[in-house]
GUVEX-97300 format. One record per atom (N, C-alpha, C): residue number from 1; atom name; x, y, z. Coordinates in pm, whole numbers, plus 32768, in hexadecimal, padded with zeros to 4 digits. Layout:
GUVEX-97300
   seq   atom     c1     c2     c3
   NUM     CA      X      Y      Z
...
//
This chain:
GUVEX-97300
   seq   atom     c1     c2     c3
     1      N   EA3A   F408   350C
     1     CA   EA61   F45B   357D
     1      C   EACA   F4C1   3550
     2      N   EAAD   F53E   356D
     2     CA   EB0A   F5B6   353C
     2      C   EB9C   F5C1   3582
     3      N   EB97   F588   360E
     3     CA   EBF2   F5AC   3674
     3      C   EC44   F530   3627
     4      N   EC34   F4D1   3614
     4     CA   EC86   F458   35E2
     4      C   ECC3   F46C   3545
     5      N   EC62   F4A9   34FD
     5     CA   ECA7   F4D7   348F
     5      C   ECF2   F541   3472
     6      N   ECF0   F5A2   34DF
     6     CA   ED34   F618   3506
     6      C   EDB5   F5D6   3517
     7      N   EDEA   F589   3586
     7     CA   EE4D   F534   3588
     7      C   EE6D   F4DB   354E
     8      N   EE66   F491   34F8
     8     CA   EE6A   F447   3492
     8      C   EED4   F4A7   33F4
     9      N   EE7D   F527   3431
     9     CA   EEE6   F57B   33C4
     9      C   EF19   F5CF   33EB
    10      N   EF56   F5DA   347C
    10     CA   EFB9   F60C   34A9
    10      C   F04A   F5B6   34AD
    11      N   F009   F50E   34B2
    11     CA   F07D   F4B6   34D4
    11      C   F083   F491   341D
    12      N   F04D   F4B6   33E8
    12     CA   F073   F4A5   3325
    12      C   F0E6   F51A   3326
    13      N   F0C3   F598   3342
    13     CA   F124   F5CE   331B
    13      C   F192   F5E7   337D
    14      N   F175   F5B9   33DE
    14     CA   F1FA   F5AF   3409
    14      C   F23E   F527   3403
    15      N   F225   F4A5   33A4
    15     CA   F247   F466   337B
    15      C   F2C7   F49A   32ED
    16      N   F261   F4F1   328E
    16     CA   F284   F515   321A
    16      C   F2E4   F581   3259
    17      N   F2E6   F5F9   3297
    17     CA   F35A   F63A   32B1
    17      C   F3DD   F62F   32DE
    18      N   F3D8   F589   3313
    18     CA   F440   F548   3348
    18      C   F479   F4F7   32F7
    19      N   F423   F4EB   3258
    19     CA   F46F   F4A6   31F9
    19      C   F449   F3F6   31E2
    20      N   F3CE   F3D2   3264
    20     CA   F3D0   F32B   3258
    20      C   F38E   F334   31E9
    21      N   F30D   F38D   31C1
    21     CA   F2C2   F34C   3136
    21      C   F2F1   F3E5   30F8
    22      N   F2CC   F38B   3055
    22     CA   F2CC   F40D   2FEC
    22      C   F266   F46E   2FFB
    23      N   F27E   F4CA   2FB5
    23     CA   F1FC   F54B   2F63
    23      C   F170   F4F6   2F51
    24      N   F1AD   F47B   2EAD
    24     CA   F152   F420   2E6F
    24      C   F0F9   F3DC   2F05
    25      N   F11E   F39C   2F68
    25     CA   F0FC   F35C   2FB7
    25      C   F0BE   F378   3008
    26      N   F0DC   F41A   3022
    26     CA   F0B4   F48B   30A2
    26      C   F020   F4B9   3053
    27      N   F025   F4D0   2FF3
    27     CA   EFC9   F4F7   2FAD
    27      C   EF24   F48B   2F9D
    28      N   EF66   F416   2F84
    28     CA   EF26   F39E   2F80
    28      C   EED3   F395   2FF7
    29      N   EF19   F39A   3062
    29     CA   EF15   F362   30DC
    29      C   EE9C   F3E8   311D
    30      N   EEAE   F44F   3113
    30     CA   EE64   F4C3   314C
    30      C   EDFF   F4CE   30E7
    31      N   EDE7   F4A4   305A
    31     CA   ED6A   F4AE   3047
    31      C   ED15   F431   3064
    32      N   ED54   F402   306A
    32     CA   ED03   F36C   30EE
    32      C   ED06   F34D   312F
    33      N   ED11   F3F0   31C5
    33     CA   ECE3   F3E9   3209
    33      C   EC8B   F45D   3209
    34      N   EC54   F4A0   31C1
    34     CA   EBEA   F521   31AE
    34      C   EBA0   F4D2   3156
    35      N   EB8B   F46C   312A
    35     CA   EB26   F41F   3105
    35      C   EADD   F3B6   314A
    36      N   EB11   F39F   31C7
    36     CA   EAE1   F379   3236
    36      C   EA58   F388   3261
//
């Protein structure tokens, strides 16, 4: 579902801009969810 992964990487990076996860992690994390 696009609408869910749309959000999924809105709340990543606004995870990562707020400092809870790293670059390494942010990075990790958003290409698994576009491999979805």
């Amino acid at each position: 579902n696009t609408d869910t992964q749309g959000q999924q990487l809105l709340d990543l990076k606004e995870a990562y801009d707020k400092g809870v996860i790293s670059e390494k992690e942010y990075k990790r994390a958003k290409s698994k969810i576009l491999k979805q």
